[in-house]
C-alpha angles and dihedrals in degrees: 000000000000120000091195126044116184123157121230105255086054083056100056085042096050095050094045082060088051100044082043096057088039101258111168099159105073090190092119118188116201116208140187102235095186150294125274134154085304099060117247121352125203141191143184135243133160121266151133123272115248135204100266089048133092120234120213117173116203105186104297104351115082100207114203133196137163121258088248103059091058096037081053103030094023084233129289155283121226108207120201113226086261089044085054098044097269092305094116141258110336141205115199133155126255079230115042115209128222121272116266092235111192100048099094108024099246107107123072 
């Protein structure tokens, strides 16, 4: 099973963004930075595999995760800015979590 679905023109999309911010190193991590009203929120930086990650190679982007987040979100879905109604590339679970309600006061 993929932990990482992500269409072909999100692809393209995504590695233009790389090679455009200078990314050379396609080894891709993909963390959760947090909860807020939204539910979990997640974002990417560069970096190596470990031991405790999956691995999961698209072409030529090597995504990596911790056990835990696809044990937790069942992996995720990279959406191209069409694929998101034109606001731009997106990272989502396959399962969303619920909202952190409380964090920033605007939920009763």
């Amino acid at each position: 099973m993929l932990k990482v679905t992500i269409s072909t023109e999100a692809y393209n999309e995504f590695k233009a963004f790389l090679d455009e911010n200078n990314i050379d190193n396609y080894s891709i991590r993909i963390n959760l930075a947090g909860y807020g009203c939204s539910g979990a929120a997640f974002n990417i930086t560069v970096d190596e595999a470990t031991d405790n990650d999956v691995v999961e190679k698209i072409n030529d982007i090597t995504f990596v995760m911790e056990k835990s987040l696809i044990d937790e979100f069942g992996g995720f879905i990279i959406l191209s800015t069409e694929e998101n109604d034109g606001r731009g590339l997106s990272l989502k679970p396959v399962i969303a979590a619920e909202g952190g309600c409380g964090t920033c006061g605007g939920c009763h």
